[in-house]
C-alpha positions, -999 to +999 in steps of 0.1 A: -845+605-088-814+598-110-793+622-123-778+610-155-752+627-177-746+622-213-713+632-237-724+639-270-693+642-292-668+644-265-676+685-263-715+691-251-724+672-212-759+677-203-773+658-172-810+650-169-833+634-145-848+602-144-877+596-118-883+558-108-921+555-105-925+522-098-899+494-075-903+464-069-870+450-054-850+422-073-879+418-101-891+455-122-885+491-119-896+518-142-886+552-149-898+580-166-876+613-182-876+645-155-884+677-168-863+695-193-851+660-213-854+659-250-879+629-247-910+620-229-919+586-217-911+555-200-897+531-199-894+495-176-867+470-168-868+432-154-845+414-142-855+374-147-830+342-150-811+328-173-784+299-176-774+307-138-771+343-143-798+374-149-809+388-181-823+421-181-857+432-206-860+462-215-891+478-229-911+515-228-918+544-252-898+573-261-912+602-282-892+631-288-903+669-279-895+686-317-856+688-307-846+676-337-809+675-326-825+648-301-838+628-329-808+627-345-785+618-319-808+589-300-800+553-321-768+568-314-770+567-281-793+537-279-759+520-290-739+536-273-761+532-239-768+499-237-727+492-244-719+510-217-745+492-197-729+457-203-695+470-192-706+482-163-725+454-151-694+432-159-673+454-141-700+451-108-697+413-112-662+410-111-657+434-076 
């Protein structure tokens, strides 16, 4: 289980859970929203090569649970997620 914790605005935090459900080391995991999120779903990452380095894919299926605060805020944080994702695995690379 993850426990993830999102800013919205700068004034509201609100941490969820995320349950992996599936591992397979250096190649997929997937994950699935713990109860209580806004959305239900899942969603899967690999990791394959590319040019020396990794790439990451990304795919799965959201829907949202008639919070309709949720649905407004989530291309936001799509964005805003998978930004912070890059920095942080730049950051990992370099230490």
């Amino acid at each position: 289980t993850l426990n993830v914790t999102y800013k919205v605005f700068f004034i509201f935090h609100q941490t969820y859970q995320y349950k992996v459900t599936h591992f397979h080391q250096g190649k997929t995991f997937t994950y699935k929203p713990g109860e209580g999120h806004p959305f239900t779903g899942w969603a899967t990452v690999e990791v394959g090569e590319a040019d020396g380095g990794s790439v990451l894919r990304w795919y799965g299926e959201y829907r949202y649970q008639g919070r309709t605060f949720a649905a407004f805020y989530f291309p936001r944080f799509e964005k805003r997620f998978f930004k912070e994702l890059e920095e942080g695995i730049k950051r990992l690379e370099k230490s």
